[in-house]
C-alpha positions as CSV (number, residue, x, y, z in Angstrom):
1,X,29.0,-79.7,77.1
2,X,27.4,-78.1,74.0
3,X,29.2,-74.7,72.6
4,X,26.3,-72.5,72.1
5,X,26.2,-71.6,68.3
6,X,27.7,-67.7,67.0
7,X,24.9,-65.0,66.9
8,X,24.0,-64.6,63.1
9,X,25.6,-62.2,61.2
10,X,23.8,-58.8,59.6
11,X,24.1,-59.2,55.8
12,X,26.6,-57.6,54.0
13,X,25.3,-54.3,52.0
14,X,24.8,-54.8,48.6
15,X,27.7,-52.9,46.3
16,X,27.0,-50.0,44.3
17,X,26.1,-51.1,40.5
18,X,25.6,-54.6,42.1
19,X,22.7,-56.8,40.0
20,X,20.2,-57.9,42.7
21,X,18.3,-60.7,42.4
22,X,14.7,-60.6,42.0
23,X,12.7,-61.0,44.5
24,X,10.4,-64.4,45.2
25,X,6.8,-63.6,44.8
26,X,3.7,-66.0,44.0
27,X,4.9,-69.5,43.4
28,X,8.1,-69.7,42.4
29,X,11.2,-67.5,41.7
30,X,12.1,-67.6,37.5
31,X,15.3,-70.2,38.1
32,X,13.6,-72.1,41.1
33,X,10.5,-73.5,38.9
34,X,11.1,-77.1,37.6
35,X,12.1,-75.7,34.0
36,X,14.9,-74.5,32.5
37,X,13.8,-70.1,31.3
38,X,15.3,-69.0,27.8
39,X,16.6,-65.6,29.0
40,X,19.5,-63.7,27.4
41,X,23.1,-62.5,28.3
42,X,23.2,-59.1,28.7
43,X,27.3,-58.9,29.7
44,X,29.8,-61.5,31.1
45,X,31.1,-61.1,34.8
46,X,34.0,-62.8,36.1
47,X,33.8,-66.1,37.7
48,X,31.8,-67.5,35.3
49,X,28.8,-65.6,35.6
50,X,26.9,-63.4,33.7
51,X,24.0,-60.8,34.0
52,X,20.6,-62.2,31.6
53,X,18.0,-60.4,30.8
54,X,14.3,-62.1,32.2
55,X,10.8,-61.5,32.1
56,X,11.3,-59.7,35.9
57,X,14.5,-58.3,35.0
58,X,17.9,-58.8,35.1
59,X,19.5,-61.8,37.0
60,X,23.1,-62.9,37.8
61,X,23.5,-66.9,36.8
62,X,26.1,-68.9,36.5
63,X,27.5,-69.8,32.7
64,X,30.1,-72.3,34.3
65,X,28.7,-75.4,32.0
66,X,28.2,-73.8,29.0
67,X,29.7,-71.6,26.3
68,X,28.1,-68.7,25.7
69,X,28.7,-65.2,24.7
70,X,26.9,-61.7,24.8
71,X,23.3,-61.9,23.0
72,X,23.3,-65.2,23.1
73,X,20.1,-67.3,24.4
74,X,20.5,-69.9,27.2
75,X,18.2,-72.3,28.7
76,X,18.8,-71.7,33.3
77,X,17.9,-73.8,35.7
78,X,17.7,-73.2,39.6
79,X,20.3,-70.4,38.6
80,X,22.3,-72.4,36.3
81,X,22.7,-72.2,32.8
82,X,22.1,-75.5,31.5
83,X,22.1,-74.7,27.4
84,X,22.9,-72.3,24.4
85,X,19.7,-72.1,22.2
86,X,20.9,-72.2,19.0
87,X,20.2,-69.7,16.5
């Protein structure tokens, strides 16, 4: 017999101070489009992320498979940062 599947969860609040990530609206979101975005680190958070500043805002990407540093420009795709522009 088939277990019946748990009722979804509420999702949890978001912290206080918390970057939130912007909101999808025509098309495409700015790290779900089929190109990488030049946007720039505005601070480093733990686990290998980091808070960029975009055309929309700011975002919260991952910096996991590059080396990058605060002020720096990197190239993000689908929420990934994929490059350091070079200066």
């Amino acid at each position: 017999m088939k277990q019946p599947e748990p009722a979804p969860q509420p999702a949890a609040a978001p912290q206080p101070g918390a970057v939130q990530p912007p909101e999808c609206h025509d098309e495409v979101c700015i790290t779900c489009s089929d190109t990488a975005v030049a946007v720039t680190i505005a601070r480093l958070l733990p686990d290998s992320l980091a808070v960029v500043d975009t055309e929309a805002g700011q975002e919260e990407v991952s910096v996991a498979l590059v080396s990058a540093g605060v002020g720096d420009t990197i190239l993000v795709h689908a929420g990934e940062a994929i490059a350091v522009v070079p200066t």
